[in-house]
C-alpha positions in Angstrom: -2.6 23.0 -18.7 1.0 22.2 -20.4 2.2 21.1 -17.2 -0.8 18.8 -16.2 -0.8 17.0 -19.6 2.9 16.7 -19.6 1.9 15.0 -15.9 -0.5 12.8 -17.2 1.4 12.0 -20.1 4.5 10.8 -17.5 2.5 9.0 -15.7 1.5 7.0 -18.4 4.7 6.4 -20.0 5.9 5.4 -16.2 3.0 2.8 -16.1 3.2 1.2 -19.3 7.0 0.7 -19.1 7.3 -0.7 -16.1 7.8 -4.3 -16.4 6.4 -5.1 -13.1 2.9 -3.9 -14.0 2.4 -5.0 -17.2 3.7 -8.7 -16.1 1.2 -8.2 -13.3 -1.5 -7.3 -15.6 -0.8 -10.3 -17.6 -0.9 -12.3 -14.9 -4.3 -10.9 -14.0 -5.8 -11.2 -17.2 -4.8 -14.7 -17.3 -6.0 -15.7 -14.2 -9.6 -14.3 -15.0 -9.5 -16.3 -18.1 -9.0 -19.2 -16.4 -11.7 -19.1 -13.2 -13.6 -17.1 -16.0 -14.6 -13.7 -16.0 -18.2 -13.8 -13.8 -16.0 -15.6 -11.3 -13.5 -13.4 -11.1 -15.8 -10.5 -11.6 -17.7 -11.6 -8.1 -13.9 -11.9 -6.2 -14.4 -8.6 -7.3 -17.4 -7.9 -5.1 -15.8 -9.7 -2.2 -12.2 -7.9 -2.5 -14.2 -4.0 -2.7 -16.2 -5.2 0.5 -13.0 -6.5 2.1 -11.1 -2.9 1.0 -13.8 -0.5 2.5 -14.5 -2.4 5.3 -10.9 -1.8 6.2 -10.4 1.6 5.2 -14.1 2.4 7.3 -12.1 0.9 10.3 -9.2 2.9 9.8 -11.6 5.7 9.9 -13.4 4.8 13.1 -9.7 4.5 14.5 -9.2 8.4 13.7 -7.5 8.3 10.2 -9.8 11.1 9.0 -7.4 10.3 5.3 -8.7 6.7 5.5 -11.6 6.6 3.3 -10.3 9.4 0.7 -11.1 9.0 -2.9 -7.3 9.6 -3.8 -6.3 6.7 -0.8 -8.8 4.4 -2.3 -7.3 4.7 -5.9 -4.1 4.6 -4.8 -3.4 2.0 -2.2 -4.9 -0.9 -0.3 -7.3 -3.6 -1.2 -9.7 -1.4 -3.1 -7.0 0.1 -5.1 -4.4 -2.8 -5.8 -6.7 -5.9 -5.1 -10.3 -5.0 -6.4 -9.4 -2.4 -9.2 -6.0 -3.3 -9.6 -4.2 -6.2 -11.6 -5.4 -8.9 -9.7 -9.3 -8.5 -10.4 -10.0 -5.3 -11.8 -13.0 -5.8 -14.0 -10.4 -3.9 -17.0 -8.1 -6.5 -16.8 -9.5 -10.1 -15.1 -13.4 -9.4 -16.4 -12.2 -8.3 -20.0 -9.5 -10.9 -20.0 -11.7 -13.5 -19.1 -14.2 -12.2 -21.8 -11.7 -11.7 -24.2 -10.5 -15.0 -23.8 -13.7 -17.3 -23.9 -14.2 -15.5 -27.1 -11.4 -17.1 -28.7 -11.6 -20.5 -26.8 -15.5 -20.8 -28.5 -13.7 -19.5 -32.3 -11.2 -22.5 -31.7 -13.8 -25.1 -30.7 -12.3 -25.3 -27.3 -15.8 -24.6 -25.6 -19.3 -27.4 -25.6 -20.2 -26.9 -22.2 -24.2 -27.0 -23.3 -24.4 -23.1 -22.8 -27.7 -21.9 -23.6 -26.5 -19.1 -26.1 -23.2 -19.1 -28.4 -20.3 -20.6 -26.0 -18.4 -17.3 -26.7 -20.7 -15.9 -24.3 -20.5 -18.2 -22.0 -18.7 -15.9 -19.3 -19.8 -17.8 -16.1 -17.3 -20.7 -17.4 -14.0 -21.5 -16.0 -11.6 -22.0 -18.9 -8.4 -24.0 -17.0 -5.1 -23.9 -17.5 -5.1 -23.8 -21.4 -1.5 -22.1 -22.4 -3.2 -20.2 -25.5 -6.3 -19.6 -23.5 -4.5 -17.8 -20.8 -2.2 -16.0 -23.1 -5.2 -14.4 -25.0 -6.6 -13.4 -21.3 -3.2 -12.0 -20.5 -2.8 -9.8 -23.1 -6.3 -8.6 -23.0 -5.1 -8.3 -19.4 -2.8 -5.3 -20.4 -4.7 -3.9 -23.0 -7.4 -2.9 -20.2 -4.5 -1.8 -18.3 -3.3 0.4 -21.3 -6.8 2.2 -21.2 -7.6 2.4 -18.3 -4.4 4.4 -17.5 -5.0 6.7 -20.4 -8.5 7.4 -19.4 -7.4 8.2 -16.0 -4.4 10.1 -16.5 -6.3 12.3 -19.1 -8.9 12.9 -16.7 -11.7 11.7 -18.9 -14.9 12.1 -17.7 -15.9 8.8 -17.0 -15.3 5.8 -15.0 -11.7 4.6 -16.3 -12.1 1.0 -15.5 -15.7 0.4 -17.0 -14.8 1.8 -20.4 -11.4 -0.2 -20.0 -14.2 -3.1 -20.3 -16.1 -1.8 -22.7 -13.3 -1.3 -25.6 -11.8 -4.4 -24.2 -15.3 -6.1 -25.8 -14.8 -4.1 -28.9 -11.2 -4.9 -30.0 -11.8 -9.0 -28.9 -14.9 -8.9 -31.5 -12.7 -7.2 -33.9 -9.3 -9.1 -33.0 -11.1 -12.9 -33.2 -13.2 -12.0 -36.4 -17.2 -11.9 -34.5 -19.8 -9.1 -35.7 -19.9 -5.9 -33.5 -23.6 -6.0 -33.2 -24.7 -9.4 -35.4 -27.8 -9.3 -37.8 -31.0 -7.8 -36.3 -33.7 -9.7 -36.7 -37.4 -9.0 -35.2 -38.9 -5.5 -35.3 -35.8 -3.6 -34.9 -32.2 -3.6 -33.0 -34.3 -3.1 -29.7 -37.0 -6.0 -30.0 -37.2 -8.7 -27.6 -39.9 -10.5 -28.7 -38.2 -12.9 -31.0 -37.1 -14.4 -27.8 -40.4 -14.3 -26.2 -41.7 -16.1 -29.0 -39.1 -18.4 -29.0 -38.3 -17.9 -32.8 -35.1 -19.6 -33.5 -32.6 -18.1 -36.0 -32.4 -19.6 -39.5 -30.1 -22.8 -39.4 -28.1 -22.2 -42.6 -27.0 -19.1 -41.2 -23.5 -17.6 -40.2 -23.8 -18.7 -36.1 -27.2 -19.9 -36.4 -26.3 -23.0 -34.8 -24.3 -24.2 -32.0 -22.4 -27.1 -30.8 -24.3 -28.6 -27.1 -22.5 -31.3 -25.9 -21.8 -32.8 -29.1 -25.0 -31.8 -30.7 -26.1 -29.3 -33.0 -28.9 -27.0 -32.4 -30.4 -23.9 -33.5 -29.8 -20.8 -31.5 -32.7 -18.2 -30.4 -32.9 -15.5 -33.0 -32.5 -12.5 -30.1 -30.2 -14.0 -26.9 -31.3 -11.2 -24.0 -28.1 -10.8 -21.3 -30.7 -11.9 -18.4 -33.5 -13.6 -19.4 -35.2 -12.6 -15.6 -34.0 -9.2 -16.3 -35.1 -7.6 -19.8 -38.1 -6.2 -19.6 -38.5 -2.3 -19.1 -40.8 -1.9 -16.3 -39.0 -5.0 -13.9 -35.7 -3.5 -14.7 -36.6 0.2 -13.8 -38.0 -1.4 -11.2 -34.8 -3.3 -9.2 -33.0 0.3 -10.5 -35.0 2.3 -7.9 -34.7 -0.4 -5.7 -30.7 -0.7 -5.8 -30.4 2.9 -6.3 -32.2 4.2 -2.9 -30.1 1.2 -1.2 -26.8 2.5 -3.2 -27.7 5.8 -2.5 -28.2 5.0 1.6 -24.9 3.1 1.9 -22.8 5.7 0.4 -24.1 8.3 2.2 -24.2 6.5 5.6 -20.5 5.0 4.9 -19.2 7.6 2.6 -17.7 5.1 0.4 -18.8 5.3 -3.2 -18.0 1.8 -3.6 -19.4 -0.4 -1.2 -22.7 -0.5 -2.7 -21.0 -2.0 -5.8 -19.4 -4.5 -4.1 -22.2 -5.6 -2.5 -23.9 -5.5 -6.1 -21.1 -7.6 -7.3 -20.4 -10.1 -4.8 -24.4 -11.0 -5.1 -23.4 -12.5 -8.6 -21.8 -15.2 -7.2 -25.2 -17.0 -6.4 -26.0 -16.3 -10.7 -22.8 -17.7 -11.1 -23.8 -20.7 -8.9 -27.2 -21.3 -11.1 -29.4 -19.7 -8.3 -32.4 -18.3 -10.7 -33.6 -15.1 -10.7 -30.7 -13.3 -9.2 -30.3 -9.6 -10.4 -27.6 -8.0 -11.5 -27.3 -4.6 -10.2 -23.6 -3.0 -9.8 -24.4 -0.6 -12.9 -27.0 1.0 -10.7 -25.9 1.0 -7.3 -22.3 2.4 -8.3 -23.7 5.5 -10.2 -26.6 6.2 -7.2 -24.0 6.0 -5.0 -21.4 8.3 -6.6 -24.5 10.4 -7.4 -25.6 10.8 -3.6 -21.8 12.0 -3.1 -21.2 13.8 -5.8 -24.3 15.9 -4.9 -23.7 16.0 -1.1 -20.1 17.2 -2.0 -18.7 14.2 0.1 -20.7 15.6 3.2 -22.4 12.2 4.0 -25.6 13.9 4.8 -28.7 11.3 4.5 -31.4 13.8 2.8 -34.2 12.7 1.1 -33.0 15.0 -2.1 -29.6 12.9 -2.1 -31.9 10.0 -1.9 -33.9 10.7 -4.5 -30.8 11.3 -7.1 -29.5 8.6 -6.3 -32.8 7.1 -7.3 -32.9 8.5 -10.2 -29.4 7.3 -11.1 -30.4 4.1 -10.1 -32.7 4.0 -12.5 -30.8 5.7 -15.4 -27.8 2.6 -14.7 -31.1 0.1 -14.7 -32.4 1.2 -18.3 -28.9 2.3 -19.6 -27.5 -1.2 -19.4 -31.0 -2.7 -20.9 -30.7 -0.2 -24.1 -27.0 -1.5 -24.3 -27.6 -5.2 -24.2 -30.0 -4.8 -26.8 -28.2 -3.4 -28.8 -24.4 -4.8 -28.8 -25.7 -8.7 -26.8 -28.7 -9.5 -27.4 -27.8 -10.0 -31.3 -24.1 -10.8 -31.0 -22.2 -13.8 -30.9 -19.4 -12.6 -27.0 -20.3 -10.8 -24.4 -20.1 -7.7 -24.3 -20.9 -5.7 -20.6 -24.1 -4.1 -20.4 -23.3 -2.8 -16.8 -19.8 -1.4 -17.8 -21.3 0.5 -20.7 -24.1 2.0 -18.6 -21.4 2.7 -15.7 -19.6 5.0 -18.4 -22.5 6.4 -19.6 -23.6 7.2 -16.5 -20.9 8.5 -14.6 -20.4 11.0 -17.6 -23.5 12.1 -16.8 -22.4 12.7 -13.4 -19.5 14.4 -14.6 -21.3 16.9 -16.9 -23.6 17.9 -13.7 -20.3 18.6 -12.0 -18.8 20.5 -14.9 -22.2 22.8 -14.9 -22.5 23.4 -11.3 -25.4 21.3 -10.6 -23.5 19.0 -8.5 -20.5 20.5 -6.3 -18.3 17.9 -7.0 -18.1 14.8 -9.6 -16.7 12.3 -6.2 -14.1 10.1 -7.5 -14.9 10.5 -11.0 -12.3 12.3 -12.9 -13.2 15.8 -14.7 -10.7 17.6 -16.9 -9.1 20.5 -15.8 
């Protein structure tokens, strides 16, 4: 045990003095902050297709180490492109995030957003030097979790809580609320919004700039207005998680599924109404299908059915989430990367107990 933390612990000193990566994640962080962090996020989608695609090539061309979980982390365009510093969620997401936080607390933001500007994520925020900055160095905070979270095996996806405590420090850092006031019948009602009651004007954020104007904002702000209620979204989690479930186990990549998910977002990002979001469910049905298949890629209908089951778990984890720390807040803060953690703990635990034979690519201490 001495020697693996003093491993881990190398590691992470190695990472986080190495100039080169921390410029890179910078860089990264800068650049999602300016094309804005759902844009980036869906380059995401499209760089994790482009990265398992190649390595399932490599594997039909008789690299039986081409599709690995440790080749995936460590090299390629999964590992260095689509979870590395050019648009891992950790540091070009969170960066972007971070950074239209503090654009909307210096008034740089009116774009007529429907909620507070600060969550106005699908925005590309241009070539502002302080803009970028902020998005940069969010870019390497990410990067400073997510190694620790790796490198101390913690039993969860190291990228998605990257995200998640990036959200945390920026609404600490730039002076927002961490959950805002709770108004309606308690910290999970939606039915302000279906009402359409409208927060009281005199109140601290209960108005907002739109294009020029001033108007009251909604008194609850749900993450998808199409995709809030309990049913629908348990619902599209079966759906996505049977599909998640089916690609990983007919691929063997844990990953495609989510990239899929991802790259979909680019048509929400485009204003195409109605379009799910659905990478925090495919991504835990499909390392749920492995994880209890022991990477044997064998298409049962049990493995199908846990990966239903996570499917749904990712569905109605992220829902609980938004409304909780979105729906009354004034940034975004990720619904999917909080039910990807919470979830792939879960799938971590099962591992740890022996009801799964193996956790896939999500770490478990030693």
């Amino acid at each position: 045990m001495t020697i693996v933390m003093q491993s881990a612990v190398q590691v992470i000193v190695d990472t986080l003095t190495d100039p080169a990566m921390l410029l890179a994640a910078f860089a990264g962080g800068a650049f999602g902050a300016s094309l804005g962090a759902l844009p980036a996020f869906c380059f995401t989608g499209f760089a994790v297709i482009a990265g398992e695609a190649s390595n399932l090539a490599l594997d039909a061309l008789g690299d039986s180490n081409a599709i690995t979980s440790e080749v995936i982390a460590a090299s390629g365009i999964t590992g260095n492109v689509a979870f590395g510093a050019v648009f891992g969620p950790h540091i070009s997401f969170a960066g972007g995030a971070a950074a239209a936080a503090y654009a909307a607390k210096k008034g740089y933001m009116d774009f007529g957003f429907d909620y507070h500007e600060a969550k106005n994520i699908p925005a590309a925020l241009g070539t502002k030097p302080d803009v970028l900055a902020v998005g940069g160095l969010f870019g390497i905070f990410g990067l400073v979790i997510t190694t620790l979270s790796a490198n101390f095996a913690a039993p969860w996806d190291p990228i998605a809580i990257g995200v998640v405590l990036s959200a945390v420090a920026h609404r600490l850092v730039f002076g927002y609320d961490l959950i805002g006031d709770v108004r309606g019948g308690g910290i999970l009602d939606m039915s302000p919004f279906e009402r359409e009651e409208m927060r009281p004007a005199a109140s601290d954020a209960g108005a907002m700039t739109d294009g020029g104007e001033t108007k009251q904002r909604l008194a609850t702000e749900p993450w998808l207005p199409h995709q809030y209620e309990w049913a629908n979204v348990a619902m599209i989690g079966l759906v996505t998680g049977i599909l998640g479930g089916f690609i990983a186990l007919t691929t063997g990549s844990p990953f495609l599924g989510f990239g899929i998910s991802a790259a979909t977002l680019t048509f929400l990002n485009l204003g195409v109404e109605r379009i799910p979001v659905t990478h925090h469910m495919t991504l835990p049905a499909s390392t749920a299908a492995l994880a209890y298949t022991a990477g044997a890629e064998e298409l049962g209908t049990i493995a199908i059915v846990i990966a239903a089951i996570f499917g749904i778990s990712g569905a109605l984890t992220g829902e609980v989430v938004q409304r909780v720390f979105y729906a009354h807040a004034d940034t975004h803060f990720d619904p999917p990367a909080a039910a990807i953690v919470v979830n792939t703990f879960f799938i971590a635990v099962l591992a740890m107990v022996g009801v799964f034979p193996s956790s896939s690519w999500v770490p478990v201490p030693l």
